[in-house]
N, CA, C and O of each residue as an XYZ file, in Angstrom:
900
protein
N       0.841     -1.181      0.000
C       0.000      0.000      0.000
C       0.886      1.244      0.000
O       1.599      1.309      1.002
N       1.026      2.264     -0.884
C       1.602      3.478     -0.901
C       1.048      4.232     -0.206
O      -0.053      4.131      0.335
N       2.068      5.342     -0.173
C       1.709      6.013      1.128
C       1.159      7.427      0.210
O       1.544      7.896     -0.861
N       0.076      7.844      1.185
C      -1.003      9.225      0.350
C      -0.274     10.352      0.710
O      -0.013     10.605      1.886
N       0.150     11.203     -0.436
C       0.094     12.200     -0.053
C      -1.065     13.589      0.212
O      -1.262     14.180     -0.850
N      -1.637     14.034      1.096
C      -2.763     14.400      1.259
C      -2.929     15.451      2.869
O      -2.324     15.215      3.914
N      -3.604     16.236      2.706
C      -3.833     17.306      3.767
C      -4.898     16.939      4.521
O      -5.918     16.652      3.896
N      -4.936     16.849      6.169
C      -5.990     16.381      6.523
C      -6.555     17.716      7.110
O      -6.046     18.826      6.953
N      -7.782     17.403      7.870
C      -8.882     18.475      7.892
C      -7.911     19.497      9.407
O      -7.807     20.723      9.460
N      -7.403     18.581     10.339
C      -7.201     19.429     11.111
C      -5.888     19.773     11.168
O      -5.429     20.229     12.215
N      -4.887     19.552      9.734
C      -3.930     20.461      9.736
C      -4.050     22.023      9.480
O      -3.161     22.858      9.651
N      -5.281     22.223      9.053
C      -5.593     23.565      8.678
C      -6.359     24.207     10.324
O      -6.571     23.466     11.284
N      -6.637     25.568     10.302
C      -7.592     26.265     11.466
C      -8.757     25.646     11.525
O      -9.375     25.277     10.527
N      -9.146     25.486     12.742
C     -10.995     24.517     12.404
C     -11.722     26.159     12.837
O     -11.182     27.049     13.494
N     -12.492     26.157     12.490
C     -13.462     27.323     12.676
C     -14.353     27.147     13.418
O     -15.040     28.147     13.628
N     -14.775     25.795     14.175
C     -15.702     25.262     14.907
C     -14.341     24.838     16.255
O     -13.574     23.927     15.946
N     -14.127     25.554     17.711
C     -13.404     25.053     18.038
C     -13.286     24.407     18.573
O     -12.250     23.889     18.990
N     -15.492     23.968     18.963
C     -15.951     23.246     19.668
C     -15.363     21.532     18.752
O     -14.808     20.551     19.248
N     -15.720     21.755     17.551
C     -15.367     20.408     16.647
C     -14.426     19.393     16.896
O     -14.503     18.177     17.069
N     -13.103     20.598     16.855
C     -11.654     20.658     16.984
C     -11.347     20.085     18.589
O     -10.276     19.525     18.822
N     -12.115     20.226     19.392
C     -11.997     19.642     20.851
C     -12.167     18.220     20.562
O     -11.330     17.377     20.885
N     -13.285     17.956     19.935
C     -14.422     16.607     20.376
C     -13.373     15.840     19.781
O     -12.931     14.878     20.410
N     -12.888     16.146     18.594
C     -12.039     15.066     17.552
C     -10.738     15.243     18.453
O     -10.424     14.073     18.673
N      -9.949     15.927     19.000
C      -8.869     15.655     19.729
C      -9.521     14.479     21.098
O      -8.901     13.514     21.544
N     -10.658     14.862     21.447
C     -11.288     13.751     22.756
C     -11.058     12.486     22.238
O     -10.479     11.615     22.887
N     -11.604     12.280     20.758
C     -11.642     11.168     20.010
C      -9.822     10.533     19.890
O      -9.612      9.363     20.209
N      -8.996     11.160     19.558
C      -7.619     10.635     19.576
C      -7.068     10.635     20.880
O      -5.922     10.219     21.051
N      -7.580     10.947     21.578
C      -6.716     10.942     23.245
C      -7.499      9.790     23.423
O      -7.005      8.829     24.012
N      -8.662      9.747     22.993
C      -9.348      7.849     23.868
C      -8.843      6.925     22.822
O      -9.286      5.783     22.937
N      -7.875      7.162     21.642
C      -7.508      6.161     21.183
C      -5.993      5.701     21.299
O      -5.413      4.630     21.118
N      -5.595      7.008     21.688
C      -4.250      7.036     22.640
C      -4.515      6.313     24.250
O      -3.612      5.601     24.690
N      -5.359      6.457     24.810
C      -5.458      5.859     26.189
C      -6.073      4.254     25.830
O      -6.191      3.435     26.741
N      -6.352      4.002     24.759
C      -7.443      2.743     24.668
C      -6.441      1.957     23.865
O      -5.899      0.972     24.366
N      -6.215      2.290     22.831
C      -5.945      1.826     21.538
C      -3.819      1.882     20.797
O      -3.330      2.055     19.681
N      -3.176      1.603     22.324
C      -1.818      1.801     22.238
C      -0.838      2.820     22.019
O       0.293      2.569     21.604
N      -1.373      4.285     22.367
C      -0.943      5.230     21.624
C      -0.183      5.922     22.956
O       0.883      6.519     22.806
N      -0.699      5.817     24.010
C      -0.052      6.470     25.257
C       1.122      5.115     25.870
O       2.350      5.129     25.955
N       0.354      4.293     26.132
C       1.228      3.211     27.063
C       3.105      2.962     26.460
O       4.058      2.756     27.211
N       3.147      3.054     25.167
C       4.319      2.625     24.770
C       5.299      3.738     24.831
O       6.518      3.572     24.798
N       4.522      5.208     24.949
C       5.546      6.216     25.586
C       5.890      6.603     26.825
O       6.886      7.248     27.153
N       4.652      6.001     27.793
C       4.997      5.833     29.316
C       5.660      4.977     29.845
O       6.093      5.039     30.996
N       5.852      3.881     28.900
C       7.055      2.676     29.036
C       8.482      3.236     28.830
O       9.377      3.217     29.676
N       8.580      3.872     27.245
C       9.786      4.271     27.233
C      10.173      5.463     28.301
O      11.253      5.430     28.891
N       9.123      6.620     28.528
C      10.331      7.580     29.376
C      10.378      7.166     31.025
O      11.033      7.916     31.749
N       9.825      6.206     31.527
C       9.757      4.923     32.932
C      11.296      4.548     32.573
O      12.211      4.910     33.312
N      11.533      3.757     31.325
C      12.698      3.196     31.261
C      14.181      4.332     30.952
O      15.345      4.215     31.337
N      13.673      5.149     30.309
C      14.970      5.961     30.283
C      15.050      6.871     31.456
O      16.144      7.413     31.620
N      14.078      7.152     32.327
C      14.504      7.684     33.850
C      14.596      9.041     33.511
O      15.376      9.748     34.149
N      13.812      9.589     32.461
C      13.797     10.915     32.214
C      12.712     12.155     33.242
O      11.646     11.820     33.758
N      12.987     12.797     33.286
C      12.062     13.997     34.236
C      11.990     15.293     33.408
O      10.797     15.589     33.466
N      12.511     16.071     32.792
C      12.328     17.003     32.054
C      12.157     16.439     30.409
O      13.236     16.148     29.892
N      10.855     16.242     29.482
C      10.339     16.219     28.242
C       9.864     17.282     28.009
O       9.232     18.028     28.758
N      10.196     17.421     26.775
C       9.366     18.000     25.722
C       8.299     17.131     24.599
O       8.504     16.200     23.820
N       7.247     17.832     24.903
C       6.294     16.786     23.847
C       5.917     17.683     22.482
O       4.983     18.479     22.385
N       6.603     17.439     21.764
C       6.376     17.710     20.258
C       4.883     17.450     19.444
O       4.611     16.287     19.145
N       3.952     18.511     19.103
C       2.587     17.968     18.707
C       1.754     17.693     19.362
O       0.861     17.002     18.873
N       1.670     18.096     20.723
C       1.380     17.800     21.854
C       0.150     17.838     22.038
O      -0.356     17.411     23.076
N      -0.844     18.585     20.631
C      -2.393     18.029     20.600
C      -3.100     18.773     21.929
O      -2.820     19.842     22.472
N      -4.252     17.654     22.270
C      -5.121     18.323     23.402
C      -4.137     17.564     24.831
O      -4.846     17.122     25.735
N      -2.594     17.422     25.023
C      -1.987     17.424     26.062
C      -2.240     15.899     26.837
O      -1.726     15.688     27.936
N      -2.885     15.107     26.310
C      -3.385     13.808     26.974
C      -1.803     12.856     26.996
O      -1.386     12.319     28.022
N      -1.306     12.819     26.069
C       0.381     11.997     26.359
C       1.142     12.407     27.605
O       1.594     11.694     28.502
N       1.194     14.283     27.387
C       1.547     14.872     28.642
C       1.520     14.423     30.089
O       2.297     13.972     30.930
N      -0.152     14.872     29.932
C      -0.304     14.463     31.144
C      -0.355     13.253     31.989
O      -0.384     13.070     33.206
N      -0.355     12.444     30.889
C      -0.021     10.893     31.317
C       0.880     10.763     32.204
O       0.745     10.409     33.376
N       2.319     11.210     31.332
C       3.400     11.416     31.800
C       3.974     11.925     33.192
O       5.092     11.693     33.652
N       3.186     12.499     33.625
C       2.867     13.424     35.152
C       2.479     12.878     35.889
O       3.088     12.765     36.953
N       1.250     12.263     35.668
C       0.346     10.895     36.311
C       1.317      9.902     36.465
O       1.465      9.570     37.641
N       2.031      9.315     35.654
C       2.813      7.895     36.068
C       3.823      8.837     37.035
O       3.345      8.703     38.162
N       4.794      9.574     37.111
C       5.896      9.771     37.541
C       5.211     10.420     38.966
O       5.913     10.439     39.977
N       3.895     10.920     39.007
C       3.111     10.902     40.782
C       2.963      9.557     40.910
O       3.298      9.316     42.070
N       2.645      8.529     40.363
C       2.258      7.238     41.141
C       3.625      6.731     41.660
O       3.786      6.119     42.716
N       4.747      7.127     40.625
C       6.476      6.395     41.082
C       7.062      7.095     42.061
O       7.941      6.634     42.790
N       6.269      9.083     42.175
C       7.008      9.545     43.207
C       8.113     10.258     42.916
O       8.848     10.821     43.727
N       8.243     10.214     41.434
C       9.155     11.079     40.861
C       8.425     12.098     39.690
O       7.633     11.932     38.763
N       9.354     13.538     40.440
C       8.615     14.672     39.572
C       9.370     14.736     38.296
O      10.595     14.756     38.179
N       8.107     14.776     36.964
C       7.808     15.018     35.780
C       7.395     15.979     35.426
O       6.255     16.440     35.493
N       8.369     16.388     34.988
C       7.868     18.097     33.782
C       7.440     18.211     32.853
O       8.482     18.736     32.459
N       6.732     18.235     31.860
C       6.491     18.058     30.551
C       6.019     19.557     30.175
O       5.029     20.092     30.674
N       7.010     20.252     29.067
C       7.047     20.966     28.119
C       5.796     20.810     26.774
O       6.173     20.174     25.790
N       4.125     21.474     26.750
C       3.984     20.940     25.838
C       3.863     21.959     24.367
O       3.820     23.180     24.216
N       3.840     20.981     23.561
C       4.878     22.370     22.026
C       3.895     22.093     21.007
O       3.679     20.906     20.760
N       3.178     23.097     20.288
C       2.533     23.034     19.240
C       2.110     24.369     18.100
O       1.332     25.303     18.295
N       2.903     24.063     16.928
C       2.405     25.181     16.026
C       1.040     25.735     16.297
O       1.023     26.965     16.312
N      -0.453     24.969     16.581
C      -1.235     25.598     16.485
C      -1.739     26.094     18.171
O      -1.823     25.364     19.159
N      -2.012     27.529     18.069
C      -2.636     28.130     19.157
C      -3.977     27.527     19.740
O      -4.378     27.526     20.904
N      -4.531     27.035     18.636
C      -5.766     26.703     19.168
C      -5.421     25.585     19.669
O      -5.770     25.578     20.850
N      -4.781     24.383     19.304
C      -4.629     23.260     20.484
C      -4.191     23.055     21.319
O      -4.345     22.029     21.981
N      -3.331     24.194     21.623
C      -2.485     24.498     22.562
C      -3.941     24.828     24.075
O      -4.008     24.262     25.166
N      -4.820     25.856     23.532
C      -5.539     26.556     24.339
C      -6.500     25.334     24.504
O      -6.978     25.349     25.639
N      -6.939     24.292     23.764
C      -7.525     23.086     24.113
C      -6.710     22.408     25.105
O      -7.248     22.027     26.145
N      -5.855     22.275     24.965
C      -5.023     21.419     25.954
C      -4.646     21.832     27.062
O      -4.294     21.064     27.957
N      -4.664     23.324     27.194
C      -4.990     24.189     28.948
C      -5.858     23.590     29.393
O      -5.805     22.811     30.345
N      -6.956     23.945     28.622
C      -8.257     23.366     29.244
C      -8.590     21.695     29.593
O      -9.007     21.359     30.701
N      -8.363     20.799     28.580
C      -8.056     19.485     29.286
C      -6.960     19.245     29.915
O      -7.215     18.391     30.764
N      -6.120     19.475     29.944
C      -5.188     19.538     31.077
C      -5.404     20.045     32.557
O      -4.755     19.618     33.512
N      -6.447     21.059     32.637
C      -6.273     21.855     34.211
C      -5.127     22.778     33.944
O      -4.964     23.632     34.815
N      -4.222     22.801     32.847
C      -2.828     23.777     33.053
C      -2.363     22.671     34.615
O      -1.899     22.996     35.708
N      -2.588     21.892     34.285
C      -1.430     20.939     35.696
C       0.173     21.742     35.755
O       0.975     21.822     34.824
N       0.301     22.201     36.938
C       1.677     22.693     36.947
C       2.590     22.211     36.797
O       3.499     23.037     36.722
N       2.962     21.063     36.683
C       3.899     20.123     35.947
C       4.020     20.175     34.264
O       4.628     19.568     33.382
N       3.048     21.295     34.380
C       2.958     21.276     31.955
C       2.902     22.476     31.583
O       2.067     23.356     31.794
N       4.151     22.451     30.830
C       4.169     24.216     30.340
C       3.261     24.145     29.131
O       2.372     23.304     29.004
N       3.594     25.233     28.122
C       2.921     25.561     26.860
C       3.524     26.518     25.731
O       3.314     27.679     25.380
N       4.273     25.607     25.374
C       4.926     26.745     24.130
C       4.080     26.492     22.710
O       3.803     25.359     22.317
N       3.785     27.466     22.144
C       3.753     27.630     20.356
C       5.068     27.728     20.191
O       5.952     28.419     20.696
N       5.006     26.660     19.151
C       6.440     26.601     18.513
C       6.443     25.836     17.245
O       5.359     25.256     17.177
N       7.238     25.552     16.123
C       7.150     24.438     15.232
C       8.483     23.415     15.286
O       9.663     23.744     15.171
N       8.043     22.357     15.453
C       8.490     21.093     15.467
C       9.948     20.641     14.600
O      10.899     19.901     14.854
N       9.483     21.678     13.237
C      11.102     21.981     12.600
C      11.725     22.768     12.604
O      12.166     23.231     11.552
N      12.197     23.532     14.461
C      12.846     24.807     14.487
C      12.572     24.508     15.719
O      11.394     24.668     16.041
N      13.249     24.145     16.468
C      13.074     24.091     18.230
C      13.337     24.963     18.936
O      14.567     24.965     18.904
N      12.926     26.008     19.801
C      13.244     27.164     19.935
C      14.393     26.891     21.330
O      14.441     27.632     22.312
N      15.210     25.728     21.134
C      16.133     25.090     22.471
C      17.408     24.665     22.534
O      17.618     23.685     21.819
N      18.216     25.016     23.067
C      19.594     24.334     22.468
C      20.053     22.864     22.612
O      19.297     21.960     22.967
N      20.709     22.785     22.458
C      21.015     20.670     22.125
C      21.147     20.275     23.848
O      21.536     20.972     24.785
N      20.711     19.037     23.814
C      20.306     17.988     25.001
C      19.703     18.948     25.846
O      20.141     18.892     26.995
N      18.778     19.872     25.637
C      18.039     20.485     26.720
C      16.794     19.801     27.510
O      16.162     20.414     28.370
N      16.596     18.864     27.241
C      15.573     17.829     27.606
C      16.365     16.310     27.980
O      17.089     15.630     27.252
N      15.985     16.104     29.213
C      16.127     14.824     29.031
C      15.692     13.404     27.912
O      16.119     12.249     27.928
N      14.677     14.074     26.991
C      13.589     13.170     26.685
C      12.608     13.703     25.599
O      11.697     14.268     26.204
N      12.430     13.758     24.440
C      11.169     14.252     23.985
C      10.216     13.234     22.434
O      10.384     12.768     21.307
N       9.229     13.426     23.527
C       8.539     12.914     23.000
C       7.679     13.312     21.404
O       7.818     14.443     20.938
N       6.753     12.190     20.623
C       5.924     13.109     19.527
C       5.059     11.685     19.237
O       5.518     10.603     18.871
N       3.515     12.082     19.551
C       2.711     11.353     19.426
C       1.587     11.523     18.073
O       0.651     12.323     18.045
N       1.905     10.692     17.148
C       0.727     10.869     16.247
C       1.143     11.925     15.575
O       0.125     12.511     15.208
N       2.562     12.778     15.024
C       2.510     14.150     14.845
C       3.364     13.599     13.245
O       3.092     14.010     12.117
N       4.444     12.555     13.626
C       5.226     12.334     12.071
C       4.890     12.053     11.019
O       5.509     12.562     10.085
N       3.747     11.105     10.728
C       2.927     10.951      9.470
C       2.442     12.575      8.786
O       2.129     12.625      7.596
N       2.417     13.891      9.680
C       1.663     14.665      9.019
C       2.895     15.258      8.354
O       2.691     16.381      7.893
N       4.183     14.754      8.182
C       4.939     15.680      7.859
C       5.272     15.010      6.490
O       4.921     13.830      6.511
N       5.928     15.445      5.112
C       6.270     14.509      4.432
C       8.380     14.082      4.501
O       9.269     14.694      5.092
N       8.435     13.117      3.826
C       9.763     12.576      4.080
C      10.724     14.114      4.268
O      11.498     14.158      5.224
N      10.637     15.221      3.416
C      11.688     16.326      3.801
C      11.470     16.869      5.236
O      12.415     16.888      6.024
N      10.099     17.360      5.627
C       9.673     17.541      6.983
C      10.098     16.831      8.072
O      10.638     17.258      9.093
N       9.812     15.718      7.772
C       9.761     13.907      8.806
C      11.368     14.234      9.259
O      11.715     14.500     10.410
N      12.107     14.165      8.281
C      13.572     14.401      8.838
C      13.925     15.849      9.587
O      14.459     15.803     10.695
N      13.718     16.728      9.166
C      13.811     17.806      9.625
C      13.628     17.718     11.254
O      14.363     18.130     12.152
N      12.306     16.990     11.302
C      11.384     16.871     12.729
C      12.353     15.923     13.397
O      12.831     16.330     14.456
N      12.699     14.825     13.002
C      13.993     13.481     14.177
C      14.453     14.323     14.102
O      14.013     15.097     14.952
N      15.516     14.931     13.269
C      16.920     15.577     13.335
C      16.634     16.787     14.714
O      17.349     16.718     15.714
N      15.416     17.957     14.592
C      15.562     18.708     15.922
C      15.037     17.891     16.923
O      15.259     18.464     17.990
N      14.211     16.407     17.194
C      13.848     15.753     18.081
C      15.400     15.050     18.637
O      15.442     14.898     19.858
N      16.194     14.775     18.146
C      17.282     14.391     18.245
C      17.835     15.030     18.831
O      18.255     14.566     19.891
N      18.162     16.481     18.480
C      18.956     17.433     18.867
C      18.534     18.012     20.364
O      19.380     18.330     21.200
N      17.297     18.089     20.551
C      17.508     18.933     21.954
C      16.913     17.365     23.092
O      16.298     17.740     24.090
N      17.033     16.209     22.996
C      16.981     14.900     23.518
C      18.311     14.591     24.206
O      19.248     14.411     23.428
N      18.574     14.495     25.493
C      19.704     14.079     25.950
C      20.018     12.485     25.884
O      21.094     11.976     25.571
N      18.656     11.733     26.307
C      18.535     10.424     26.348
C      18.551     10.114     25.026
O      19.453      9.896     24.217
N      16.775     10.152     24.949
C      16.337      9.928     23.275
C      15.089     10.044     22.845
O      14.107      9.578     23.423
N      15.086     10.640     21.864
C      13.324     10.949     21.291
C      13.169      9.721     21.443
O      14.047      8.859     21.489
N      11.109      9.505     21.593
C      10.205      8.767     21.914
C       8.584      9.197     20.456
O       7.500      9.735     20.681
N       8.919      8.881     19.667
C       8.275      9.020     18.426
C       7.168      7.544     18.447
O       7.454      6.354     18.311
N       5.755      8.267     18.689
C       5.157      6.875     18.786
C       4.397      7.154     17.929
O       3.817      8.215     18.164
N       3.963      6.414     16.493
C       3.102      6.702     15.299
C       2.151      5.314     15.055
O       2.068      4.285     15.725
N       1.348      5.813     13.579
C       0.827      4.683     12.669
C       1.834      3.797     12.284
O       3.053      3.946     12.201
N       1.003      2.717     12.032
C       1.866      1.928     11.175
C       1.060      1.611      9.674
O       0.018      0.965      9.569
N       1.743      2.170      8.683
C       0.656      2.076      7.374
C       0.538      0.583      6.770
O       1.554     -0.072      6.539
N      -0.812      0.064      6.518
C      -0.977     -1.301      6.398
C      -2.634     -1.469      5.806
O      -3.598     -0.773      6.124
N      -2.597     -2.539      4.920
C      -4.109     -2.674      4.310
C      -5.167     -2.610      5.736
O      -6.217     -2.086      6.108
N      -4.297     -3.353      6.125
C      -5.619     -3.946      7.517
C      -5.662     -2.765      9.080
O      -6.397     -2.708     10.066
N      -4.343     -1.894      8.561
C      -4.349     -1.017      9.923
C      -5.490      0.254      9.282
O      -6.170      0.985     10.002
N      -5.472      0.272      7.778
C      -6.675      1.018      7.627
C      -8.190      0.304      7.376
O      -9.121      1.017      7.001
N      -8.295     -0.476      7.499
C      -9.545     -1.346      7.892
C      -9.711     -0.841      8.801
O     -10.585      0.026      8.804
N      -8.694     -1.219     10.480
C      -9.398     -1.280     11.466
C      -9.849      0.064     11.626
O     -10.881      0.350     12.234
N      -8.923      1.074     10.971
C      -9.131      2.453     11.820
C     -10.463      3.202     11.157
O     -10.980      4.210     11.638
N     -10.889      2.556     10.034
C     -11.930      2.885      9.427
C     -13.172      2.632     10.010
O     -14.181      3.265     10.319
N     -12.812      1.655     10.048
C     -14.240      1.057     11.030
C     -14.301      1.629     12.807
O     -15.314      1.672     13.506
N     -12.821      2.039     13.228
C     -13.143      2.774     14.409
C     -13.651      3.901     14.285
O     -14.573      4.168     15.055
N     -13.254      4.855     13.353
C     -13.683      6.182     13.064
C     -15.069      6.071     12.423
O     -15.532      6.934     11.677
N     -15.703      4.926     12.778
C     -17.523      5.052     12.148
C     -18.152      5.350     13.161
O     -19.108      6.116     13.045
N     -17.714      4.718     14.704
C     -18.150      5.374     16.134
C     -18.295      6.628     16.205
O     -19.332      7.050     16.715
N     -17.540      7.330     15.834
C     -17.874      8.948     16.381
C     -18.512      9.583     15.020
O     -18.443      9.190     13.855
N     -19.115     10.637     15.563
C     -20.364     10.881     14.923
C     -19.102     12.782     14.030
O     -19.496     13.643     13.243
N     -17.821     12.635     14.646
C     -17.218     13.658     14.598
C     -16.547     13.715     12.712
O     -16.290     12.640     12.171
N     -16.368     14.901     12.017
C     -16.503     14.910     11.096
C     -14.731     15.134     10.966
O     -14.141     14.862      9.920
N     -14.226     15.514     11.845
C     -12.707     15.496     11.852
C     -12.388     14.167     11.865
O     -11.633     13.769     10.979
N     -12.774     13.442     12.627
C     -12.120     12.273     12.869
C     -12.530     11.378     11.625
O     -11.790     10.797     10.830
N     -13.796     11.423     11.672
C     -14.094     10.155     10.175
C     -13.714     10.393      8.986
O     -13.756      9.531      8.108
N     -13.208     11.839      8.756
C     -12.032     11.945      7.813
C     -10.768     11.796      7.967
O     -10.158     11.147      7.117
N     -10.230     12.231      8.830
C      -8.963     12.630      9.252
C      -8.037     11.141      9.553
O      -6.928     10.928      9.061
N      -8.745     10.240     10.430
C      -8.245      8.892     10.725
C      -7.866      7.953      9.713
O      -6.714      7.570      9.511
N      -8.891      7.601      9.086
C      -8.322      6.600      7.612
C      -7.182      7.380      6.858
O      -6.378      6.808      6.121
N      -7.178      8.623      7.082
C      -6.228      9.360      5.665
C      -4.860      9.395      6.868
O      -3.784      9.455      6.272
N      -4.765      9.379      7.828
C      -3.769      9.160      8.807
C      -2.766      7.834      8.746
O      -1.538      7.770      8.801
N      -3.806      6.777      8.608
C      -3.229      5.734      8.184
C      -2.192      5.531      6.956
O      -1.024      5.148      6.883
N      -3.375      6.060      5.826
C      -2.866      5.938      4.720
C      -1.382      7.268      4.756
O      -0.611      6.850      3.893
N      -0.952      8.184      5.189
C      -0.224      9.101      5.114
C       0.866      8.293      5.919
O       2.022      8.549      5.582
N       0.676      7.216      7.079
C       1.774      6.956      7.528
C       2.609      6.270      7.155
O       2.448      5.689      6.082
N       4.296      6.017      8.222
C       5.005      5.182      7.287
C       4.956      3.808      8.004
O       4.037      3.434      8.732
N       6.095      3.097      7.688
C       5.839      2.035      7.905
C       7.341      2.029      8.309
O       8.183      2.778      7.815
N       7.648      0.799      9.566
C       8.605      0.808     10.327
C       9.624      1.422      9.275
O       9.819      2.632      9.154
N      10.330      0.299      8.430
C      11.473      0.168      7.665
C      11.445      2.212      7.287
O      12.407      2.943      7.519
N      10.382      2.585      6.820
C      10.960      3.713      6.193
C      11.052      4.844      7.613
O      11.644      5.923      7.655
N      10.525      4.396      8.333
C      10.671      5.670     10.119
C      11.773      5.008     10.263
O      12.284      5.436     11.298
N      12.623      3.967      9.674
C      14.113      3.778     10.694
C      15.111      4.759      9.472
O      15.973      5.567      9.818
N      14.867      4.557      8.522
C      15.557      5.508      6.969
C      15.256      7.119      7.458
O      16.053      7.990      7.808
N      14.211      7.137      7.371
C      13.992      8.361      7.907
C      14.726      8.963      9.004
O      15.071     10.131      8.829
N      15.069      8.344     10.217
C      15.761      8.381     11.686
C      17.178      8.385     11.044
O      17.807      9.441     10.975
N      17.754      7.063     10.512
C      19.344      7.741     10.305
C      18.926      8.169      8.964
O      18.364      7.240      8.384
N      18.986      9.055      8.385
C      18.943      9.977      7.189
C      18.855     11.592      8.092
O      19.283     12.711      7.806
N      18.150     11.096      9.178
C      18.255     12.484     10.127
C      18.927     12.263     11.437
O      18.384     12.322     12.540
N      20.316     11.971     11.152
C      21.876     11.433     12.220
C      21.243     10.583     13.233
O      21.889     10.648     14.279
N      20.489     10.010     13.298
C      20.309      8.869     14.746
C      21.281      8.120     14.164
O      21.663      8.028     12.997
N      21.702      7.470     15.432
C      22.964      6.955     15.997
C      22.574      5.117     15.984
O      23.118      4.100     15.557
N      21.317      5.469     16.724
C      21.117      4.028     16.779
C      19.603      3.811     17.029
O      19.107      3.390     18.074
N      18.939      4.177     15.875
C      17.515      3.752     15.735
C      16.858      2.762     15.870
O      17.115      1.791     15.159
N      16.130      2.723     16.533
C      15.320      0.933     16.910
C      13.633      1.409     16.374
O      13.449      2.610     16.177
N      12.769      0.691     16.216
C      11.467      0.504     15.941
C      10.912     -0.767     17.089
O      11.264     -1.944     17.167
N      10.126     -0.150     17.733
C       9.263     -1.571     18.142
C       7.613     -1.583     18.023
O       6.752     -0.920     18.603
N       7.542     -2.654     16.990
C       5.679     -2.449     16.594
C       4.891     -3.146     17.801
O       4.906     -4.281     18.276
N       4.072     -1.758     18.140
C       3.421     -1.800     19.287
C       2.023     -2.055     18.542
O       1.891     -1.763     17.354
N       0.698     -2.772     19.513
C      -0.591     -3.229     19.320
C      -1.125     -1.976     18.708
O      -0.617     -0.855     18.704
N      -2.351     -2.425     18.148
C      -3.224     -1.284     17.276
C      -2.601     -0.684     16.114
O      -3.027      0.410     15.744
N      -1.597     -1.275     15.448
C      -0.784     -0.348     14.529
C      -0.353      0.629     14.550
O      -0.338      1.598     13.791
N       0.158      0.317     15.763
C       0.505      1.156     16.248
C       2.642      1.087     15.863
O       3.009     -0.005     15.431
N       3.667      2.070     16.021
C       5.063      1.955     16.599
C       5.922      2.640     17.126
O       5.762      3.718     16.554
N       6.692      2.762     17.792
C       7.830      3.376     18.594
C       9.089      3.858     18.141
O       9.769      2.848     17.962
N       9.640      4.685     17.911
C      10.515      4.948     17.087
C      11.558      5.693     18.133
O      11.191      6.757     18.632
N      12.881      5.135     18.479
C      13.673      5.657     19.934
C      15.290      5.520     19.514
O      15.575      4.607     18.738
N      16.340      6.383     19.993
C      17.486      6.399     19.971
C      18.379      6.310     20.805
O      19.216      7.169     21.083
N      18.191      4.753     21.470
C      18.357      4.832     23.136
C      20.050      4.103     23.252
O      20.468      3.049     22.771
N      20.511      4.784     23.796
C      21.644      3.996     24.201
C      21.843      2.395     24.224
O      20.981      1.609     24.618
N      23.115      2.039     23.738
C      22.723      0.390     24.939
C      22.563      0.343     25.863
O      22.602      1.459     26.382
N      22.286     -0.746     26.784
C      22.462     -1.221     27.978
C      23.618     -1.518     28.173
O      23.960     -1.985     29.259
């Protein structure tokens, strides 16, 4: 299956911002349900990170995850969250609480407004498929750069049957972002082999992939053991 090139509805301003909420509600319950959070609360648990940056950071639900596990371990978590658009940013105050553990920068993803290893850790959920292969690199290469440990890139995995399923998930919501936006997500994403090309083409050192449930995968530049 080739990969689409194609603009989805909520890369542009939504004019409804009520819309623009409901369909981010819709990807945070498929991030909490459907493998999209757990495999980045695994990785920054295992790399022992406390200061992230979350790249794409949406309506803030990865974030705050992140905050939540490191109160249950007892260790304080910061999370930085970063997004070109204002309006999701101001969605994600609001589902968030503004938890004081979560900042809020506007910023873009290919231009980090930070100098190198300023983060222990940064994350990007659901954000690399929207970029194309010149972007995609651009985006590891500054995820790379201000990562002391190692970016935590958790995406689609593009596949006949990963757009089946997501098709048929996006028939549940009655939301007009999402029942567009999801199948063409699929189809826009990559697929391990080309997110590891992509990773060293943009200097990772030592790129790993691990395909996580839901078609979900992980994309990390972690040291050995």
């Amino acid at each position: 299956m080739r990969r689409t090139i194609a603009r989805e509805l909520m890369d542009e301003p939504v004019d409804d911002v009520g819309e623009l909420a409901a369909n981010l509600r819709d990807i945070a319950f498929a991030n909490a349900r459907l493998g999209g959070t757990a495999p980045v609360v695994r990785a920054i648990r295992r790399l022992g990170a406390r200061r992230v940056l979350d790249v794409g950071s949406g309506a803030g639900d990865v974030a705050l995850a992140l905050v939540r596990d490191g109160e249950r371990r007892g260790v304080d978590v910061h999370v930085t969250c970063l997004d070109v658009s204002e309006q999701m940013l101001a969605i994600a105050r609001r589902a968030t609480g503004e938890h004081p553990a979560l900042a809020f920068v506007r910023a873009d993803g290919e231009s980090l407004p930070y100098g190198e290893r300023a983060f222990d850790a940064v994350t990007c959920t659901l954000a690399l498929h929207h970029f194309e292969p010149d972007g995609a690199r651009a985006l590891l290469r500054e995820l790379r750069r201000v990562a002391r440990l190692s970016p935590v890139v958790c995406d689609l995995r593009r596949s006949a049957i990963a757009l089946a399923g997501t098709w048929l998930w996006s028939r549940t919501s009655r939301n007009r972002l999402t029942r567009h936006d999801a199948p063409l997500s699929v189809r826009r994403a990559y697929t391990p082999a080309e997110a590891l090309a992509l990773a060293r083409d943009a200097g990772w050192q030592r790129p790993r992939v691990r395909r996580e449930p839901f078609f979900r995968m992980t994309l990390t530049d972690e040291a050995p053991p």
